[in-house]
Every structure is written in structure tokens, then in C-alpha cells.
PASEBA-1860 file (N, C-alpha, C; in nm, 3 decimals):
! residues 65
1> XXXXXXXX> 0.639/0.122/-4.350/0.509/0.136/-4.290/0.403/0.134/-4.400 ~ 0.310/0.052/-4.378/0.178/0.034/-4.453/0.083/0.141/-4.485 ~ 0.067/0.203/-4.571/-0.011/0.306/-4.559/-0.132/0.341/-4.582 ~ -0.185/0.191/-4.588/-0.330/0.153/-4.633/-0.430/0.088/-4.485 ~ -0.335/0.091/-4.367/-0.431/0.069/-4.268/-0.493/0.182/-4.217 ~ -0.557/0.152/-4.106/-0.618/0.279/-4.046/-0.594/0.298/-3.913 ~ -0.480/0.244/-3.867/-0.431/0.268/-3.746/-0.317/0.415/-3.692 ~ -0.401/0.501/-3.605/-0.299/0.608/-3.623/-0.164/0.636/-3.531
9> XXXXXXXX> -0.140/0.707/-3.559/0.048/0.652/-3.499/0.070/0.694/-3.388 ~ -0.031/0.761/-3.278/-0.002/0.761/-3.146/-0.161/0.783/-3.090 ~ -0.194/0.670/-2.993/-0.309/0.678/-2.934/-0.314/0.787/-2.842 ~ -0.385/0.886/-2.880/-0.395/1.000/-2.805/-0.543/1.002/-2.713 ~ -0.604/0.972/-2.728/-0.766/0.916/-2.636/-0.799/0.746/-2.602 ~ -0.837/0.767/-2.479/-0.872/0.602/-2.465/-1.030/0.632/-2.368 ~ -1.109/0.605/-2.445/-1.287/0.587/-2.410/-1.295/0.748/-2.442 ~ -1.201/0.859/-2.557/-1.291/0.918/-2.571/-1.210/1.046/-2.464
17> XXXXXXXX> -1.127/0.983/-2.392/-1.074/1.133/-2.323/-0.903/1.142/-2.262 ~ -0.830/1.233/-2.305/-0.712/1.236/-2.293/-0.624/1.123/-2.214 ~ -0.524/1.099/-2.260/-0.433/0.993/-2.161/-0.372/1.085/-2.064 ~ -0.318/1.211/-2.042/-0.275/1.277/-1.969/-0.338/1.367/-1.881 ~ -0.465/1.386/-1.894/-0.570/1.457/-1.838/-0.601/1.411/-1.671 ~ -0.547/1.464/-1.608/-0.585/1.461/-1.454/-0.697/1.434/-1.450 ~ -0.787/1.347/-1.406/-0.903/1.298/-1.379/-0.911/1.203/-1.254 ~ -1.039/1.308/-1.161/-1.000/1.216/-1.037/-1.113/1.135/-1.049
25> XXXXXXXX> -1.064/0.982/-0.986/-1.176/0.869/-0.967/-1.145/0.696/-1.004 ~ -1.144/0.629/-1.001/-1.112/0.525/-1.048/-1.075/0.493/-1.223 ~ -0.993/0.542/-1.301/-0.998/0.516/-1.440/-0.845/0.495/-1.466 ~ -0.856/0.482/-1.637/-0.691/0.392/-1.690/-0.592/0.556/-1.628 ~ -0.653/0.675/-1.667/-0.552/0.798/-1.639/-0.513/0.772/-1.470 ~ -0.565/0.760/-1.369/-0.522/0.762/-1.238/-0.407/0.630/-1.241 ~ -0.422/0.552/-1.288/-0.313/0.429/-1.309/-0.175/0.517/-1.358 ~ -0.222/0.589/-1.473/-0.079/0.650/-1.525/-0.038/0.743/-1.418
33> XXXXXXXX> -0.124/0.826/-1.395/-0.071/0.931/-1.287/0.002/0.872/-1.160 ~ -0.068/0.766/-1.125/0.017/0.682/-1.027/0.103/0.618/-1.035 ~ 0.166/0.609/-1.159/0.285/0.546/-1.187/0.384/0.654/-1.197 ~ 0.317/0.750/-1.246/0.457/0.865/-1.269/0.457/0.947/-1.133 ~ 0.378/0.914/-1.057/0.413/1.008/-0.894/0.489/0.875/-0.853 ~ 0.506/0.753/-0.861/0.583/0.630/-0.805/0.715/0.684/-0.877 ~ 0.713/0.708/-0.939/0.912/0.718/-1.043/0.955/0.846/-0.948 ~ 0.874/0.949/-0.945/0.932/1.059/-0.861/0.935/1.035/-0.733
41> XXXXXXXX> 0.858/0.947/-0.661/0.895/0.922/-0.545/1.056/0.861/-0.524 ~ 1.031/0.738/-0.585/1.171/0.682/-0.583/1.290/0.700/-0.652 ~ 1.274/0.817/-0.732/1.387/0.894/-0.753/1.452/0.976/-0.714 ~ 1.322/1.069/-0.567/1.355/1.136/-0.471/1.402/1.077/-0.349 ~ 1.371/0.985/-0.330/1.432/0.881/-0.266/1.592/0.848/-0.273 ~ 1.613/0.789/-0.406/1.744/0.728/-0.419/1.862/0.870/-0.432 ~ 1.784/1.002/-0.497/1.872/1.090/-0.434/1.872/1.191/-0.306 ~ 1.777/1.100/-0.233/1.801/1.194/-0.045/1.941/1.086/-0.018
49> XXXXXXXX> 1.904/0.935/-0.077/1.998/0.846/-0.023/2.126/0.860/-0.061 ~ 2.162/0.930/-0.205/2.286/0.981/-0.209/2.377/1.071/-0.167 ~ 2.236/1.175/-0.089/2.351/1.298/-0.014/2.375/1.251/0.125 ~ 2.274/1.104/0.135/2.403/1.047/0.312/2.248/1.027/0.404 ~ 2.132/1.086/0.333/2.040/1.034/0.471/1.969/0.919/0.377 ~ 1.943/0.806/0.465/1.875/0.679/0.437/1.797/0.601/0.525 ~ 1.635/0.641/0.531/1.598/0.615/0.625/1.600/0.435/0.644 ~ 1.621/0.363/0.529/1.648/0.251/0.547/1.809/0.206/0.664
57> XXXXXXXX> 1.901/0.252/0.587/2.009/0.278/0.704/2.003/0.270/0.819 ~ 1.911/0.387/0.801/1.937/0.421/0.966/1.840/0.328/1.084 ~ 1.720/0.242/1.009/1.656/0.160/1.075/1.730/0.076/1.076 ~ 1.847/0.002/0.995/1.913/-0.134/1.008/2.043/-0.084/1.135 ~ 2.077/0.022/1.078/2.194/0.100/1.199/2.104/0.074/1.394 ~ 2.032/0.110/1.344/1.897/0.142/1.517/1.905/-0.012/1.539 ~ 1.835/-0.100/1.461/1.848/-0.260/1.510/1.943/-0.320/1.515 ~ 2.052/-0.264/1.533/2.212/-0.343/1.578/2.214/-0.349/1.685
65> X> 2.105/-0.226/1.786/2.173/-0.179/1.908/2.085/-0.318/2.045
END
């Protein structure tokens, strides 16, 4: 690593205000926040679907009839 640039080794602010900072309204943080409530969704998901309920299932099971 170069130690003569001026780039620092983890962008911790973007315009000036936290990347992790709950902020409600249209900005780059609500993008992140909405990506990491999407991973927990569908991780809560794929494990309801492992203990046996699947609401996908059970709609393809219902349209057989």
C-alpha cells in the first residue's frame, strides 16, 4: 500500500453524514437500510420455509385443485 496518497481506508461519511445513520427521506442511507431489511426479509423467509410452512407451496398446492 502506497503511503503517499490521500485516500483513507474506509469511507465512513458520504455528503458529510454517516453511512449507517437512520435517516428518514429519500437519500444513499435509506438505499442501504433497504437493502439490509431485504436480506432479513428473505432470510426469514427461507427459514419459515425450512420448518415446513411455504406460502409459495401452498399457493402452487391450492392451484392443483
Amino acid at each position: 500500500m502506497d503511503s503517499n496518497t490521500n485516500i483513507p481506508p474506509v469511507a465512513k461519511e458520504y455528503n458529510g453524514k454517516d453511512r449507517n445513520a437512520f435517516l428518514f427521506g429519500w437519500n444513499p442511507q435509506a438505499e442501504i437500510w433497504n437493502g439490509r431489511l431485504a436480506m432479513i426479509g428473505f432470510l426469514a423467509y427461507l427459514l419459515w420455509d425450512l420448518a415446513g410452512y411455504s406460502v409459495l407451496r401452498d399457493v402452487l398446492h391450492l392451484m392443483t385443485y
